[in-house]
C-alpha positions as CSV (number, residue, x, y, z in Angstrom):
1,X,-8.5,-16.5,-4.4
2,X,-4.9,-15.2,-5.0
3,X,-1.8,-15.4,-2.7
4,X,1.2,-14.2,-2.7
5,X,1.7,-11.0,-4.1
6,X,-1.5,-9.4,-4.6
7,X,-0.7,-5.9,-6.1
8,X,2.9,-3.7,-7.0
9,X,3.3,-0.3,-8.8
10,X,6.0,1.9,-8.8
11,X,4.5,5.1,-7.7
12,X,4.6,8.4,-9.6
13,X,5.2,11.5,-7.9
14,X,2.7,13.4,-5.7
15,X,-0.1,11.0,-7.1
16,X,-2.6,8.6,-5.0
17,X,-2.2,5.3,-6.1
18,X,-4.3,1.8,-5.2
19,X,-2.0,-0.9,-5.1
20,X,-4.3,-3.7,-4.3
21,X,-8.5,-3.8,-3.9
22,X,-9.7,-6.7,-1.4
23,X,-12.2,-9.1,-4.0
24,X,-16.1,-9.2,-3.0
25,X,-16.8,-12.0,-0.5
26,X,-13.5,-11.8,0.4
27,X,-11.1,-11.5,3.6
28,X,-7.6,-10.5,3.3
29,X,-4.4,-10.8,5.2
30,X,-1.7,-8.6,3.5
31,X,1.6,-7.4,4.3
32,X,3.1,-4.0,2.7
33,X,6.3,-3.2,1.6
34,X,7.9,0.1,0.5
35,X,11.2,0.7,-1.5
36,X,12.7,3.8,-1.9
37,X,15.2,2.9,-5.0
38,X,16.0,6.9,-5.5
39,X,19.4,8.4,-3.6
40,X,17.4,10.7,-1.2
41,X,14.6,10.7,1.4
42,X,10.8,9.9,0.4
43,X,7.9,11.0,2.2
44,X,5.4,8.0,2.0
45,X,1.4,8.0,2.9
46,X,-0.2,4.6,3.0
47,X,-3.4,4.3,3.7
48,X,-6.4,1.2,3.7
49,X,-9.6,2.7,2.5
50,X,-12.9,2.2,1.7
51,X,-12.8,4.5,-1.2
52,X,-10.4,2.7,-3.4
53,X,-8.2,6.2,-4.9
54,X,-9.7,8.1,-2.4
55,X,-8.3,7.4,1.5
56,X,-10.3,9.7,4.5
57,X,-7.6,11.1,7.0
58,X,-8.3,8.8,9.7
59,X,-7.4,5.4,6.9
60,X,-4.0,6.3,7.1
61,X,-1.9,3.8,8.6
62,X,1.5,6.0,7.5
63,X,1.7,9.3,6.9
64,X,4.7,11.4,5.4
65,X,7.0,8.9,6.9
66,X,10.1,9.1,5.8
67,X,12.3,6.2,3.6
68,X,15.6,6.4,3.5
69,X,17.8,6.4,0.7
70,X,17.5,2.6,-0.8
71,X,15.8,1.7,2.2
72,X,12.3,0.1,3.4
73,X,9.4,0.2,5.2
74,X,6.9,-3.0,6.0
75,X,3.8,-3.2,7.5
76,X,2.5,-6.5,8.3
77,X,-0.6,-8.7,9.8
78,X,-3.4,-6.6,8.4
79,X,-6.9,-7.6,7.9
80,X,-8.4,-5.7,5.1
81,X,-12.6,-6.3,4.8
82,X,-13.5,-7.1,1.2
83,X,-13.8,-3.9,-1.1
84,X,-11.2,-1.8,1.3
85,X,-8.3,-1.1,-1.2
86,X,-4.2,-0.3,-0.2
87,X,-3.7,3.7,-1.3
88,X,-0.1,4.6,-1.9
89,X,1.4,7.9,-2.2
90,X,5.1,9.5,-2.6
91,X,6.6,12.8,-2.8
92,X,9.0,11.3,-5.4
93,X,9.0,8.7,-8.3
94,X,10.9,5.5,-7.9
95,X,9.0,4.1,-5.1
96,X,7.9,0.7,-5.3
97,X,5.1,-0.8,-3.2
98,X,4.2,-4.3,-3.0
99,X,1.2,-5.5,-1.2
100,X,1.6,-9.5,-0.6
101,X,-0.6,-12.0,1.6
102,X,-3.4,-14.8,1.4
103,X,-7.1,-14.1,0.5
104,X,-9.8,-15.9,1.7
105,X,-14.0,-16.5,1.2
106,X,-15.7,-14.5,3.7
């Protein structure tokens, strides 16, 4: 079982990208965190899905929202079943997602 940070990428542009899939047998409690580290707005999408690569519209848990220049966004105290994966996505390069948080047997 792993804790602390569980998966990071820097996104490429206008591509779906799974940061982190939940191990079988396994619970986990995950916080996300998003850095824009270009000089101008980025439309994120983050979703938790089933499909790891692959989200359904309703796994979305953000959606086009937008990151300021240098700035973040954090989503925190999810519960992600085993197999369910974290799917980023950015409309520019230079985003950095971290997914961090405790895993445990389920």
């Amino acid at each position: 079982m792993a804790n602390g940070v569980l998966g990071r990428v820097s996104l490429a542009s206008t591509t779906l990208t799974t940061v982190y899939t939940v191990p079988v047998s396994t619970l986990a409690y995950v916080n996300i965190n998003v850095a824009n580290r270009t000089a101008s707005n980025a439309a994120v999408r983050i979703a938790l899905a089933q499909t790891a690569g692959s989200p359904s519209d309703a796994e979305y848990i953000e959606y086009d929202s937008f990151v300021a220049p240098n700035g973040v966004i954090e989503r925190t105290g999810l519960v992600i079943d085993a197999g369910w994966s974290v799917v980023a996505f950015s409309d520019k390069a230079n985003v950095s997602v971290q997914a961090y948080g405790i895993e445990q047997t389920s």
